[in-house]
C-alpha positions as CSV (number, residue, x, y, z in Angstrom):
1,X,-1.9,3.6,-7.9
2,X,-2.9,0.8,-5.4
3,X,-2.9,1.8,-1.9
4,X,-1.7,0.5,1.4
5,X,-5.1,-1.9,1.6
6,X,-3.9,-3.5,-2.0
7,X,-0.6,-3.7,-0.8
8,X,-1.2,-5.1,2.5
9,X,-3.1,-7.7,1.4
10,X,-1.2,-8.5,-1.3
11,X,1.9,-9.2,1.2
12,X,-0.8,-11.6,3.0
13,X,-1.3,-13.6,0.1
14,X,2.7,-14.1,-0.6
15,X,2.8,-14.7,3.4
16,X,0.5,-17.3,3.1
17,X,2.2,-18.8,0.5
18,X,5.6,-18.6,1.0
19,X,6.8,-17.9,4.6
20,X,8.9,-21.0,5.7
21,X,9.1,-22.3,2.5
22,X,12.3,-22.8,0.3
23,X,12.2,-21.0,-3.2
24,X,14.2,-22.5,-6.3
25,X,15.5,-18.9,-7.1
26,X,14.7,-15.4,-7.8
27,X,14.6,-12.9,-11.2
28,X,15.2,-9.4,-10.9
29,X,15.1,-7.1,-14.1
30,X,19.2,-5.7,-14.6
31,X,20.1,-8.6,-12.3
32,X,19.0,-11.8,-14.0
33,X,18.7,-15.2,-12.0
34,X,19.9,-15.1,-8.4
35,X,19.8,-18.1,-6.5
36,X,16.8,-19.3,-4.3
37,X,16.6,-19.3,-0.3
38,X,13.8,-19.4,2.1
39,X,11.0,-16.8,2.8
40,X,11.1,-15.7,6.1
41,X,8.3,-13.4,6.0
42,X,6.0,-10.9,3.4
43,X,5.0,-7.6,4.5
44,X,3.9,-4.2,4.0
45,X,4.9,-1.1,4.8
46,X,2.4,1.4,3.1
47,X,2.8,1.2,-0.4
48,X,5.8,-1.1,-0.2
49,X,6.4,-4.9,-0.3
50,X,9.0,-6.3,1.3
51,X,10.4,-10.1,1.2
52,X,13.0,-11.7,3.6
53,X,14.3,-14.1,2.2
54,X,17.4,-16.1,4.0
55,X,20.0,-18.7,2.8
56,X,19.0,-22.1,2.5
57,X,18.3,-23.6,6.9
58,X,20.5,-25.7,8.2
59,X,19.5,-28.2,11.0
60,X,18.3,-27.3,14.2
61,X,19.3,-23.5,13.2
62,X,15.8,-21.3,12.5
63,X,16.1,-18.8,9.3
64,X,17.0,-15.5,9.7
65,X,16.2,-12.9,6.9
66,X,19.7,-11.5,5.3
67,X,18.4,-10.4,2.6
68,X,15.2,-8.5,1.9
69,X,13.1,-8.1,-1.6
70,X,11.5,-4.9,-1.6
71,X,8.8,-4.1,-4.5
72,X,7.0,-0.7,-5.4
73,X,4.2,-1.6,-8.0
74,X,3.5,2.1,-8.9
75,X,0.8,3.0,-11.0
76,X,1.0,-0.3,-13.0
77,X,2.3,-3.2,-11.2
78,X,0.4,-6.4,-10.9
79,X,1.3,-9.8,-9.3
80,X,0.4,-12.8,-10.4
81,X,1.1,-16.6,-9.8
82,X,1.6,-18.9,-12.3
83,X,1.6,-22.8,-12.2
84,X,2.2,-26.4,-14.2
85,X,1.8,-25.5,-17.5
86,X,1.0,-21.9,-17.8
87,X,4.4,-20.7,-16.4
88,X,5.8,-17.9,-18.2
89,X,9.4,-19.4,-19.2
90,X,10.8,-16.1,-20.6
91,X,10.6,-13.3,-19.4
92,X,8.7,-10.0,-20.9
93,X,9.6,-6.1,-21.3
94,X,7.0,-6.1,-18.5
95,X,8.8,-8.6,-16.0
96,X,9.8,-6.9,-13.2
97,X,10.6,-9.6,-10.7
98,X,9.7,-13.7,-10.3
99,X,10.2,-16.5,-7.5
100,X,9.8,-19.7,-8.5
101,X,9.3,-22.7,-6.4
102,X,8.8,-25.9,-8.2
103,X,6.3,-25.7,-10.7
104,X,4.9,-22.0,-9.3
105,X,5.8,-18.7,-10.1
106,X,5.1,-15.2,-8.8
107,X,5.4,-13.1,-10.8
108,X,5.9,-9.2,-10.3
109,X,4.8,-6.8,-13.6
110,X,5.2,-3.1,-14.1
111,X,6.5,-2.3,-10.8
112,X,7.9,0.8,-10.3
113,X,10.8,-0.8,-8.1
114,X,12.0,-4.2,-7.7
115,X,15.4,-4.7,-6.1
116,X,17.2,-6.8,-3.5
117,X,18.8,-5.5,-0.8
118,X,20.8,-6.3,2.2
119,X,18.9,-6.2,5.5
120,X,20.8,-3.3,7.0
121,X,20.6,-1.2,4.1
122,X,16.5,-0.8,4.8
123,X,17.3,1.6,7.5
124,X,19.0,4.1,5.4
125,X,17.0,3.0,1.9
126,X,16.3,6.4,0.4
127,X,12.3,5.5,-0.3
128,X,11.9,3.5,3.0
129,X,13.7,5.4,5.8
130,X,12.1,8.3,5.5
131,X,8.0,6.4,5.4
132,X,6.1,7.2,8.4
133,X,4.1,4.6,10.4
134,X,2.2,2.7,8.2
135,X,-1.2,3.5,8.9
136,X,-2.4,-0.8,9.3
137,X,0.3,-1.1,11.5
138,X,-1.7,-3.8,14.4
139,X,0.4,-1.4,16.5
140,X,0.0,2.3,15.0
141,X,1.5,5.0,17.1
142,X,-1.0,7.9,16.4
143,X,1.2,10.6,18.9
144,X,4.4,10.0,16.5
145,X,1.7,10.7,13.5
146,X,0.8,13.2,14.9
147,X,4.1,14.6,15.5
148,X,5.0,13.9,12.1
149,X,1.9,15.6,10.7
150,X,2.7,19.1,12.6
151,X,6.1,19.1,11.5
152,X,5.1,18.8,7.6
153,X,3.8,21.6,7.0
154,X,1.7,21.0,4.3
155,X,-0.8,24.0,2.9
156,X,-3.8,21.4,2.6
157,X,-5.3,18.3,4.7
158,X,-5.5,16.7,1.8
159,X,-2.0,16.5,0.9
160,X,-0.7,16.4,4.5
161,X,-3.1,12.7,4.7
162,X,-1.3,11.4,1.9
163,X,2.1,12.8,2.6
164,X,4.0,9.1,3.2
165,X,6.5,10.4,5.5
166,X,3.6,11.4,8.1
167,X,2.0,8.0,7.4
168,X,2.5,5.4,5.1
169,X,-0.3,3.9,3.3
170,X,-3.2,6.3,2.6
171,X,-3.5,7.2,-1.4
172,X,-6.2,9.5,-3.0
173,X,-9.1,7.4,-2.6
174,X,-8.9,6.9,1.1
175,X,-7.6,10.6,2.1
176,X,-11.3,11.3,0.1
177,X,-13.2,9.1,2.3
178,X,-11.8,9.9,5.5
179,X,-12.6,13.3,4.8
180,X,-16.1,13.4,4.1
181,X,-16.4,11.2,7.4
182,X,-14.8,13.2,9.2
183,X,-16.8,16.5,7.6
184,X,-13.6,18.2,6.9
185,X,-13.0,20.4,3.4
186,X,-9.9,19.2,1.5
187,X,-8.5,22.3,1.1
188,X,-8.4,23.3,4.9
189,X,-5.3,24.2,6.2
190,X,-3.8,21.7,9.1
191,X,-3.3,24.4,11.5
192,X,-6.8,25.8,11.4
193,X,-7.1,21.5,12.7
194,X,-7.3,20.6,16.1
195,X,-4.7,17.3,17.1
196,X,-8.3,15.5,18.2
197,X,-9.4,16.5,14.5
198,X,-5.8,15.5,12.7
199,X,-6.3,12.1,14.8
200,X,-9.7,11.5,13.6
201,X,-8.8,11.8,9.9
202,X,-5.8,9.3,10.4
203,X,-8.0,7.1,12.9
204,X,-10.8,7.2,10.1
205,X,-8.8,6.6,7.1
206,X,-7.3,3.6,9.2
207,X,-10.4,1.7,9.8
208,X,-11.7,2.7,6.2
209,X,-8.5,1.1,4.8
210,X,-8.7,-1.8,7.4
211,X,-12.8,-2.6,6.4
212,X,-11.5,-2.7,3.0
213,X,-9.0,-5.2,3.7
214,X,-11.5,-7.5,4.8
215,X,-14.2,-6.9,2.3
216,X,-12.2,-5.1,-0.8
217,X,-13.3,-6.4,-4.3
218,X,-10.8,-7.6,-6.5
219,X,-8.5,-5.5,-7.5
220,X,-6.7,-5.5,-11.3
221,X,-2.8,-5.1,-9.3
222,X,-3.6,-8.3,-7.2
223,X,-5.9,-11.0,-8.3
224,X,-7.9,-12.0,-4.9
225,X,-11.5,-12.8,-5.0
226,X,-14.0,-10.2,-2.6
227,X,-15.3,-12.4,0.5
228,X,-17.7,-10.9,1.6
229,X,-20.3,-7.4,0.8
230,X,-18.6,-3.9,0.9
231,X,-20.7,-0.9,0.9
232,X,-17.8,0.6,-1.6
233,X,-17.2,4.3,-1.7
234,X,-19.1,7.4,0.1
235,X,-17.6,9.8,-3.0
236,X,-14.5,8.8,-4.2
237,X,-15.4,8.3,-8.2
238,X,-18.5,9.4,-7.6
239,X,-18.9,13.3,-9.1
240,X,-22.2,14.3,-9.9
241,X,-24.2,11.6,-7.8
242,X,-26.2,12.5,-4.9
243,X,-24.6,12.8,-1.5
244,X,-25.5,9.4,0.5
245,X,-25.5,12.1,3.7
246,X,-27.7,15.2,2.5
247,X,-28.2,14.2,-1.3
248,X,-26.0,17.2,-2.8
249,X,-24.1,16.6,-6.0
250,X,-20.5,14.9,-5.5
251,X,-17.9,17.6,-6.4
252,X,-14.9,16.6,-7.7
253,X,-11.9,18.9,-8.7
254,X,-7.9,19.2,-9.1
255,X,-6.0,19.9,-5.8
256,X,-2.4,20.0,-4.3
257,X,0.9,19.9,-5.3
258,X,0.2,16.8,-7.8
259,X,-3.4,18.1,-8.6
260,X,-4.8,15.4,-8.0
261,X,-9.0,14.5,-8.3
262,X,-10.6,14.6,-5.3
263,X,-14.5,14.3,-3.9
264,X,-16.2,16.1,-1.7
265,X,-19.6,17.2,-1.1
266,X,-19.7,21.1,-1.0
267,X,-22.4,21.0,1.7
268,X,-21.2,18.3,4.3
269,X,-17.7,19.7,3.6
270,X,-17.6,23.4,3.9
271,X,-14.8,25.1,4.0
């Protein structure tokens, strides 16, 4: 599943794109053609995409964002744009969602939601009202993080770091990485955790998430190019291979309540 870096730079891209300009209209899987407006703004909010989209301006009146289109891609979901001649004109059994301006299309596949909703129904959506801060927030509140990650009570650290209502945004592979920086064993309990510790592993995994925003490789959900080098991961995907620390063998086993895969090095990371 992509995680909040995917997804935050994928609502950059349609930002770029789209904000301030006027779409033709909109398709949403169950709810056919809808008509078109103007993009107000794309963001994310740790896994989730959302779209404000307004009625068409009127002059000397600036847009205001009534309605909202909020996407999930899941496990699957892709985006895509399409232009001139290679626009898909029918949809597929994969087509979750399109804009289309002109002779472009985005195009929305697999995603696990796609819906439109009214702007006031965000703060008592049933997935989004209970995320906590997303973790690339420019402004993250760490004390409410950390709030929310005392309350949790989770058995591990390495489920409390990807528990979305503590923080939205971190996934498998980061909650990996920011463990092994910060020397910590997955399976450690959060209470045996300092708050300095619990803030280091959400301060780590923030400016893990936010290097790769910058220098991520392409990624097969959303189709940007990588600009620059990135050092790639410390042990995520990497079982067997020799610590980059001490030179021990990358473990990698099943853990917490989705039993997940996760790395670790057994001698950085004791228990």
């Amino acid at each position: 599943m992509p995680e909040g870096d995917t997804l935050f730079r994928a609502a950059r891209w349609l930002d770029e794109q789209l904000a301030g300009q006027a779409i033709d209209a909109l398709w949403i899987r169950g709810r056919g053609v809808l008509p078109g407006g103007q993009v107000t703004e794309a963001r994310a909010l740790g896994k989730h995409v959302l779209v404000g989209i307004a009625p068409a301006p009127k002059a000397d009146v600036a847009p205001r964002a009534e309605a909202v289109l909020h996407f999930h891609l899941g496990m699957y979901g892709k985006i895509r744009r399409y232009d001139g001649t290679r626009v898909l004109t029918r949809e597929t059994a994969a087509t979750s969602l399109w804009l289309a301006r002109g002779e472009a299309r985005w195009i929305v596949f697999r995603a696990m939601t796609a819906e439109l909703l009214r702007r006031t129904a965000l703060v008592d959506h049933p997935q989004l009202a209970r995320l906590g801060p997303d973790i690339l927030a420019p402004r993250l509140d760490l004390g409410e993080v950390l709030a929310r990650a005392r309350a949790a009570h989770r058995a591990t650290i390495a489920d409390l770091l990807v528990d979305q209502a503590v923080s939205a945004g971190i996934g498998n592979r980061w909650k990996c990485e920011a463990l092994f920086h910060e020397r910590i064993h997955p399976e450690t309990p959060p209470e045996r955790l300092r708050d300095d510790q619990l803030l280091a592993l959400f301060r780590s995994a923030r400016e893990l998430m936010a290097e790769a925003v910058q220098f991520g490789g392409r990624d097969p959900h959303f189709p940007t190019p990588r600009t620059a080098p990135w050092g790639g991961s410390l042990v995520y995907g990497r079982e067997g291979k020799p610590c980059l620390r001490c030179e021990a063998p990358i473990r990698v086993a099943r853990m917490g309540d989705d039993a997940r895969g996760v790395w670790w090095c057994a001698r950085c990371q004791r228990p």
